[in-house]
C-alpha positions in Angstrom: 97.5 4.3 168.2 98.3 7.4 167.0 98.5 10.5 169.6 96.3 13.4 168.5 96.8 16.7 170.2 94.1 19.8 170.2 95.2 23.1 169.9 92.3 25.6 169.6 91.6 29.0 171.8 87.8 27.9 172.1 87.1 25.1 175.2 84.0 24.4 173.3 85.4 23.6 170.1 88.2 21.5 171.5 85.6 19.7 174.0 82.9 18.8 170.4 86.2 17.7 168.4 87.4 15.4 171.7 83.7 13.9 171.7 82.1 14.0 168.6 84.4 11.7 167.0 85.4 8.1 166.8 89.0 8.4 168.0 89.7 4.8 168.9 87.7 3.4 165.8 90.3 5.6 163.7 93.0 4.1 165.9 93.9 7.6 167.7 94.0 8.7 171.1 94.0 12.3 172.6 97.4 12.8 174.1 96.6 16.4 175.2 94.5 20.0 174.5 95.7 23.4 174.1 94.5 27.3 174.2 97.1 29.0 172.4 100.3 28.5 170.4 102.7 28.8 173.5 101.4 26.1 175.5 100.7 24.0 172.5 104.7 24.1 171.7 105.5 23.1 175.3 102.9 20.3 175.3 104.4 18.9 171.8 107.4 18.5 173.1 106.6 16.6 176.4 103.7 14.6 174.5 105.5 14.2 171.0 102.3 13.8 169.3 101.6 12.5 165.9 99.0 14.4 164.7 98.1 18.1 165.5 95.4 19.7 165.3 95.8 23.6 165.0 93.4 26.2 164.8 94.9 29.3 163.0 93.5 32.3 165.1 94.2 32.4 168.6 96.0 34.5 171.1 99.4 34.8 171.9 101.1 32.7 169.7 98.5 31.7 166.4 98.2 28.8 164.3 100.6 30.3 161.8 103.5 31.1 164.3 103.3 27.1 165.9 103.4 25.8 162.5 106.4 27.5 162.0 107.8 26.6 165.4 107.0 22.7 164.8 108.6 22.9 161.4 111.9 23.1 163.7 111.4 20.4 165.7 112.8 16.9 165.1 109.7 15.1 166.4 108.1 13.8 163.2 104.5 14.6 163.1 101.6 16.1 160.6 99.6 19.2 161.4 96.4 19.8 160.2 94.7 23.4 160.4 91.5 24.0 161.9 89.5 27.0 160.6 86.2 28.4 160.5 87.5 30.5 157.8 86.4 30.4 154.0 89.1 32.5 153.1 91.5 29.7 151.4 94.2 31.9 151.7 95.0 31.1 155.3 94.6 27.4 154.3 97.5 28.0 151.4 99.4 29.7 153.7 99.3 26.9 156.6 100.0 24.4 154.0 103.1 26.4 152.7 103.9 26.1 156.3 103.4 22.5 156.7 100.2 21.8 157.2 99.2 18.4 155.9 95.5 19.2 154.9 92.6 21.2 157.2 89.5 20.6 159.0 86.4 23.5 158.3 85.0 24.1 162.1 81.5 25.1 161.2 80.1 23.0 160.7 82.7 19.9 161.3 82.1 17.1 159.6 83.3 13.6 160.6 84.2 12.6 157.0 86.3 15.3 156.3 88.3 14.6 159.1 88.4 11.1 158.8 90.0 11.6 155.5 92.4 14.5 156.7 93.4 12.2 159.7 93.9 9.5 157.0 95.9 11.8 154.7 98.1 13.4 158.2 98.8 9.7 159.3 100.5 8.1 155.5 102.5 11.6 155.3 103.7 10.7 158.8 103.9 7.0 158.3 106.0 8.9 154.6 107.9 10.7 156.7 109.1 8.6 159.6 110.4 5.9 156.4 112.3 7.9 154.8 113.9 9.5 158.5 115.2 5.9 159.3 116.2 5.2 155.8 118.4 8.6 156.0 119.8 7.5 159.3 120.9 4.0 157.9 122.7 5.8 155.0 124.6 8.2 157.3 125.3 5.4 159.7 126.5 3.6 156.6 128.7 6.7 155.3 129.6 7.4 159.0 131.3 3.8 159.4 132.5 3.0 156.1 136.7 3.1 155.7 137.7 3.3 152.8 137.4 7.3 151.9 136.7 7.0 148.3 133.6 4.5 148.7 132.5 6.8 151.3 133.0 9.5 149.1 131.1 7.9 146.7 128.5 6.7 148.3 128.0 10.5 150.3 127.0 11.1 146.7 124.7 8.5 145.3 123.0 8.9 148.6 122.7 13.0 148.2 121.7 12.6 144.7 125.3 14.0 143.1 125.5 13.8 139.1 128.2 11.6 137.8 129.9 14.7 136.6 130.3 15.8 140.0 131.6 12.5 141.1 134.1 12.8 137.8 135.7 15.9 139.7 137.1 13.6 141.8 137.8 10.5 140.7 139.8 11.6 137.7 142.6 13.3 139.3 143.1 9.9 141.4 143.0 7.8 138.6 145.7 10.1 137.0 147.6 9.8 140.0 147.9 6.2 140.3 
């Protein structure tokens, strides 16, 4: 089950998203609800959620400002932006700031966020992959003894050019 937080200034709006749809059915759960951006950042980190929802206007910390704040945190997790706005520019701008995909407000309909759920859960399940296969290549680095092979393989791992691995393997290949 994934855990699906609500962070919206409106009790109404966070009350129709928590009913209206088929959480379970979509294999998520509410983990928690929101008003603003402040308490939203402290309930993320004691929840760890895997999804968040975000509406972008709100008071004292808005939509834009926790999207920045959760691009900081180590938790991995999608955001997707909750608007009743048809300007697109706020959704370019939440999506330059992380935001996985958005949900319109008014009307909202259960398709839509169906498929940004969808979309929010494989970048996660994207994400959370390539986290543990990062962490088995610095373990790997980390605990290898021989410093050249580690050197080496810091670099196929990083993505260095075989020029830059020439830099040093010539001059101990000259030296031998």
């Amino acid at each position: 089950m994934r855990k699906v937080m609500i962070v919206d200034d409106e009790s109404v709006t966070r009350s129709h998203i928590r009913r209206s749809f088929p959480w379970t059915d979509w294999l998520c759960m509410i983990c928690g609800e929101a008003e603003n951006g402040v308490k939203a950042l402290e309930l993320f980190r004691l929840e760890q959620p895997d999804i968040v929802l975000i509406d972008l206007t709100m008071p004292e910390m808005d939509g834009f400002a926790l999207l920045e704040k959760l691009r900081d945190e180590t938790t991995p997790h999608s955001s997707i932006v909750l608007t009743a706005h048809r300007d697109f520019d706020f959704v370019r701008k939440a999506m330059a700031l992380g935001a996985s995909g958005y949900i319109l407000k008014s009307p909202i309909d259960p398709d839509s966020a169906k498929s940004a759920i969808e979309r929010a859960s494989k970048l996660l399940d994207e994400r959370r992959s390539n986290r543990e296969q990062q962490d088995s290549h610095r373990y790997l680095i980390r605990n290898y003894r021989y410093s050249l092979r580690r050197k080496w393989m810091e670099d196929l791992f990083s993505g260095a050019t075989a020029d830059e691995r020439e830099k040093y393997i010539k001059p101990l290949l000259q030296s031998a």
